[in-house]
Backbone as ProteinMPNN parsed JSONL, in Angstrom:
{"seq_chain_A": "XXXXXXXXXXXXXXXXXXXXXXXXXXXXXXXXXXXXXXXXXXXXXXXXXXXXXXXXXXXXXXXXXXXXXXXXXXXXXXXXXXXXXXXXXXXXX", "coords_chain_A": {"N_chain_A": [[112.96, 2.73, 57.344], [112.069, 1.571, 60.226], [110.214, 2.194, 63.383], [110.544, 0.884, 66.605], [109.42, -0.003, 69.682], [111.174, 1.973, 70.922], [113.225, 1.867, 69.614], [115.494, 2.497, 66.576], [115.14, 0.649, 63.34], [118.021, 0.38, 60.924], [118.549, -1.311, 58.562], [120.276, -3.939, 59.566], [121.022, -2.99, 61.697], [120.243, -1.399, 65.043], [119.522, 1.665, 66.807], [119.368, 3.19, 69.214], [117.066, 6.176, 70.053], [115.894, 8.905, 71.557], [113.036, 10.725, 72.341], [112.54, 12.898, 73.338], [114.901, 16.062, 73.462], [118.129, 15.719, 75.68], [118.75, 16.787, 78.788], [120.406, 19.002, 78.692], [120.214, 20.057, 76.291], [117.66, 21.81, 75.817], [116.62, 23.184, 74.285], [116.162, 25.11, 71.691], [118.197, 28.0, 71.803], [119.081, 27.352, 74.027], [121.001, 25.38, 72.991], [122.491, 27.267, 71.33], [123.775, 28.728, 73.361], [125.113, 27.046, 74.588], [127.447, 26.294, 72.229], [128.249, 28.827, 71.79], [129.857, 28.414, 74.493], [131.637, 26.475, 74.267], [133.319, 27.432, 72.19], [133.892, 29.647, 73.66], [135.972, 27.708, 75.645], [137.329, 26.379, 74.245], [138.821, 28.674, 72.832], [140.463, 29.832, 75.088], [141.382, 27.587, 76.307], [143.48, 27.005, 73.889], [144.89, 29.787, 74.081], [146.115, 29.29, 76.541], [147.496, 27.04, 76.345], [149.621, 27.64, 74.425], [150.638, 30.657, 75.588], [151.881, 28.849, 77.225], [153.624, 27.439, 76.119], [155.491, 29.358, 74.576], [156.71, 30.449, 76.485], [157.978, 28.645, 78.08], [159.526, 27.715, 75.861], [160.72, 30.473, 75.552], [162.062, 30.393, 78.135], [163.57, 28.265, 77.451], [165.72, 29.745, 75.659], [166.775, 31.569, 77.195], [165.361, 33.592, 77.186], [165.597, 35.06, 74.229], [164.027, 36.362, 72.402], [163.571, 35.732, 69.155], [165.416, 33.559, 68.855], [163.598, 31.236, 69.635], [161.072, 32.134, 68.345], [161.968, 30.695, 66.694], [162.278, 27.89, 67.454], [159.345, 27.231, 68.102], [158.545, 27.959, 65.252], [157.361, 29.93, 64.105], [156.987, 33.111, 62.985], [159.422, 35.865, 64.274], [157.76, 38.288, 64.45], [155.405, 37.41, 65.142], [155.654, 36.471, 67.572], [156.323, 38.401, 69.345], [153.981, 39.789, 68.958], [152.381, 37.77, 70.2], [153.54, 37.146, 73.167], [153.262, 40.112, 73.857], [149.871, 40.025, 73.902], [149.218, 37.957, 75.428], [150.331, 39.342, 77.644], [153.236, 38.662, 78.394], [155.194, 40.155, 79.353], [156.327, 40.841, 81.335], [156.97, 38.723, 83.117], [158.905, 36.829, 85.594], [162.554, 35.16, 85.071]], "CA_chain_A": [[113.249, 2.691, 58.76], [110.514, 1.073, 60.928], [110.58, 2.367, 64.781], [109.919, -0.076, 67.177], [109.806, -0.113, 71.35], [112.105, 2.891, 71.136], [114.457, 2.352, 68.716], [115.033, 3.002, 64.72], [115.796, -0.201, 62.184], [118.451, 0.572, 59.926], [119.182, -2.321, 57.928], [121.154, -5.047, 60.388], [121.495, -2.156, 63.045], [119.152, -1.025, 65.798], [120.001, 2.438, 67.026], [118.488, 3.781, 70.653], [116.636, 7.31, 70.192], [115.081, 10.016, 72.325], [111.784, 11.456, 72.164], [112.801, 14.198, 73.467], [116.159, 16.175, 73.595], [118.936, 15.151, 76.43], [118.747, 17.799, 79.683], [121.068, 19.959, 78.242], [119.917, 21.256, 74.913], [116.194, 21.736, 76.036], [115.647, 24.755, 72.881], [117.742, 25.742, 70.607], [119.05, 29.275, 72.091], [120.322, 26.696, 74.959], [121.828, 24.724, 72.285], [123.54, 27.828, 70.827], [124.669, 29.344, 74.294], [126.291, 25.971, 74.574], [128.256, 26.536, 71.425], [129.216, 29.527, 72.289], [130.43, 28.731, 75.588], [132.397, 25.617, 74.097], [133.852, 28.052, 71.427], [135.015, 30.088, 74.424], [136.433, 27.166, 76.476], [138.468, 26.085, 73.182], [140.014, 29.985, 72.769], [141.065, 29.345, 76.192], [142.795, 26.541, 75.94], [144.747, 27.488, 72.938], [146.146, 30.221, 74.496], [146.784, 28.484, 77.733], [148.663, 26.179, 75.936], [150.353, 28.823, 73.701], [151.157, 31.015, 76.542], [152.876, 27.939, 78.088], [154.744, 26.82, 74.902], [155.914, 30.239, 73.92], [156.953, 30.787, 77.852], [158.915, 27.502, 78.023], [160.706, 28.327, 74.563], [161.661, 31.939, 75.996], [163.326, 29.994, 79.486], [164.924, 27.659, 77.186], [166.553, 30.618, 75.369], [166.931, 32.494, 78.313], [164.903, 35.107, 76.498], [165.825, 35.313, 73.086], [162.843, 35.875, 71.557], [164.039, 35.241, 68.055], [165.771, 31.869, 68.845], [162.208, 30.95, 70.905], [160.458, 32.495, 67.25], [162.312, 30.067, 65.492], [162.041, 26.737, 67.954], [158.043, 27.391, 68.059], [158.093, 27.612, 63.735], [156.58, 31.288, 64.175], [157.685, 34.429, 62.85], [159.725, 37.084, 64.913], [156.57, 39.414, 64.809], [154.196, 36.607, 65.814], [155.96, 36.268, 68.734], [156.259, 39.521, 69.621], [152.753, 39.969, 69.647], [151.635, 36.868, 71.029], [154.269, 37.949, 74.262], [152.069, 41.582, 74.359], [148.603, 39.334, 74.125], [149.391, 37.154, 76.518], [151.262, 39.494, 79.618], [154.246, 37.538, 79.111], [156.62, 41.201, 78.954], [156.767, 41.052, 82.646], [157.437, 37.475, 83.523], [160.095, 36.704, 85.592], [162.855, 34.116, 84.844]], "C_chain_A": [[111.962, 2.434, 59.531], [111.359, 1.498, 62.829], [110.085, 1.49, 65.656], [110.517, -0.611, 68.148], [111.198, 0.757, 71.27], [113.343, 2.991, 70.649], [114.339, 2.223, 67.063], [116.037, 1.442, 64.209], [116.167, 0.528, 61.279], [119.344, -0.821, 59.373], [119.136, -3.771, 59.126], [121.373, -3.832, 61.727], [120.698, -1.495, 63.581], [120.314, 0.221, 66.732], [118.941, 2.889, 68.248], [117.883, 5.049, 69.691], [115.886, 7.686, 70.925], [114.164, 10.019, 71.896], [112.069, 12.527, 72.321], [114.335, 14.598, 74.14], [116.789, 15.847, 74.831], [118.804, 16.713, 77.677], [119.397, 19.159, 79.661], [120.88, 20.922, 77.601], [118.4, 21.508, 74.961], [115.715, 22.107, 75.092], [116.656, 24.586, 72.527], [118.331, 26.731, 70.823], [119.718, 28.802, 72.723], [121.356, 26.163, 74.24], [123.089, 25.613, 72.066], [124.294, 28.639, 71.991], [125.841, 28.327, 74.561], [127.721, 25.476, 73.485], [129.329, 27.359, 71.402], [130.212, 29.382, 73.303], [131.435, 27.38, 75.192], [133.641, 26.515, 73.089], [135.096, 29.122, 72.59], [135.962, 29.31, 74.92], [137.659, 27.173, 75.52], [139.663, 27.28, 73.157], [140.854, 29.906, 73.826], [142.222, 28.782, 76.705], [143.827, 26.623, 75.37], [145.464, 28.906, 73.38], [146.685, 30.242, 75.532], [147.937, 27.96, 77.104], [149.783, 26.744, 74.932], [151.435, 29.393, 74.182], [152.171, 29.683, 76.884], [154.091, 27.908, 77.061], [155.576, 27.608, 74.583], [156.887, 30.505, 76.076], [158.26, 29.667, 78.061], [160.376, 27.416, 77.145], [161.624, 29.648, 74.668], [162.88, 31.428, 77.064], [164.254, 29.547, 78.625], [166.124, 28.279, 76.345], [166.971, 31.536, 75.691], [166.55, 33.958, 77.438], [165.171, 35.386, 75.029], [165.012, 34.899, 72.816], [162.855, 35.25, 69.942], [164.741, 33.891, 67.949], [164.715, 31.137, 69.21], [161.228, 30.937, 69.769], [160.736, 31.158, 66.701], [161.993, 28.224, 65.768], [160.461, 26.841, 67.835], [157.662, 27.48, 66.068], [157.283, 28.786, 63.713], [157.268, 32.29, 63.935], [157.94, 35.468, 64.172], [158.705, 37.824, 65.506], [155.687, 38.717, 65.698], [154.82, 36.788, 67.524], [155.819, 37.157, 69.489], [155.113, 39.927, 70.157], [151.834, 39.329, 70.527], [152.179, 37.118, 73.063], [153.597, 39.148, 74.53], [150.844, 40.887, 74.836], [148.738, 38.874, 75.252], [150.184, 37.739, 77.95], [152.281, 38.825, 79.662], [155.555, 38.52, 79.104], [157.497, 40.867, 80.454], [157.042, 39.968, 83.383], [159.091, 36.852, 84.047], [160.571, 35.347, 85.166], [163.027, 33.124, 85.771]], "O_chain_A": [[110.943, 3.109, 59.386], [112.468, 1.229, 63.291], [108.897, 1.261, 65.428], [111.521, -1.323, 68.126], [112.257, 0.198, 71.555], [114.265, 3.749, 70.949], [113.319, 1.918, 66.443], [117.191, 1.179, 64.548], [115.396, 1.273, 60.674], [120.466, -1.196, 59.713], [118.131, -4.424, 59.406], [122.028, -4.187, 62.707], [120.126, -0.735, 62.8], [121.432, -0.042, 67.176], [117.728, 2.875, 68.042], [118.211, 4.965, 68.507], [114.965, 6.909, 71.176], [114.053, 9.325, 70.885], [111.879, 13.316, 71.395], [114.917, 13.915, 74.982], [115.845, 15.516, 75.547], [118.779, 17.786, 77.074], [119.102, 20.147, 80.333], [121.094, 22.115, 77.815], [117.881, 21.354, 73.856], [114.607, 21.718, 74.724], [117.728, 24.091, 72.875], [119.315, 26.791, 70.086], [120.903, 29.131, 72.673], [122.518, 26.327, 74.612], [124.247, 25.286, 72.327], [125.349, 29.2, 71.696], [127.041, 28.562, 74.706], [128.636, 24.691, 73.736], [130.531, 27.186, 71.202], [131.28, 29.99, 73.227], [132.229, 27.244, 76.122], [134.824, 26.232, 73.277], [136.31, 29.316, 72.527], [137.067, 29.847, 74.847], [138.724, 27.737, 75.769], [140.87, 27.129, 73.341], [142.058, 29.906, 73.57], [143.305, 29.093, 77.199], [144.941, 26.439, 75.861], [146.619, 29.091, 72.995], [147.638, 30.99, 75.752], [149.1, 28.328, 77.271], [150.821, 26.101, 74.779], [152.608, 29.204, 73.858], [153.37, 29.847, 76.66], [155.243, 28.297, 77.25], [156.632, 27.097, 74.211], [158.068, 30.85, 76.036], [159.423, 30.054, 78.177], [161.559, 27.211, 77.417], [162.724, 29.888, 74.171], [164.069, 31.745, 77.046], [165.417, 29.951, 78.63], [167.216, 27.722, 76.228], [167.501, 32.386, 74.975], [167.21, 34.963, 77.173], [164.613, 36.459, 74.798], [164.73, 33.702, 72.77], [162.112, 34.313, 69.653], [164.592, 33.195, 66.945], [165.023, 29.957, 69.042], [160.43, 30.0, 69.804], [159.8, 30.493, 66.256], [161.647, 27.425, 64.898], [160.307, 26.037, 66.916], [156.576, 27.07, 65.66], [156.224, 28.544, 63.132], [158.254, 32.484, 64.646], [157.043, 35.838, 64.93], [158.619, 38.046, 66.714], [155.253, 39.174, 66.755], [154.172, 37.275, 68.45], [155.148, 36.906, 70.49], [154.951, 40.321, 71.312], [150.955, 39.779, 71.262], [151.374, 37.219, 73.988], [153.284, 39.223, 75.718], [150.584, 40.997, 76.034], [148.286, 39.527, 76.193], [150.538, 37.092, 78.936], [152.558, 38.27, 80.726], [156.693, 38.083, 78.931], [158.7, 40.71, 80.665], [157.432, 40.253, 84.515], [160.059, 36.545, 83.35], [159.783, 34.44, 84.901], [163.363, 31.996, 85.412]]}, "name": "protein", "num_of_chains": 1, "seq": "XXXXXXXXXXXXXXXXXXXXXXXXXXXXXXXXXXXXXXXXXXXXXXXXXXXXXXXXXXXXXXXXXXXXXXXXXXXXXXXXXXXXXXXXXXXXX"}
């Protein structure tokens, strides 16, 4: 690999690179707060979208959690608990 006017020869393909990291990851503890905080966003999401799915599946069985268990491909229990996790006891219809 020969570098040359700011970028790396590989083979047939010229690739840009930094000198120095992008504004973001300045160190590496930033790096890993940024991991973390992507790791949170993700948990997030999934049970945003959980919550919704499992919420949607209860209307369309006007509550029968066990018919709602079974459209979602999740055990009885799962449900059960995911409905405690999520605040969804008290949800009106």
């Amino acid at each position: 690999m020969k570098k040359k006017g700011g970028l790396e020869k590989m083979g047939n393909i010229q690739i840009a690179f930094r000198h120095e990291p992008p504004n973001f990851l300045k160190t590496v503890s930033e790096s890993r707060e940024l991991s973390r905080s992507l790791k949170a966003v993700s948990k997030k999401a999934i049970e945003r979208a959980e919550s919704e799915a499992i919420l949607e599946a209860l209307n369309h069985t006007h509550w029968n959690r066990r018919e709602a268990a079974h459209l979602l491909e999740i055990s009885y229990k799962a449900m059960l608990n995911k409905i405690k996790a999520y605040g969804l006891e008290n949800v009106e219809l």
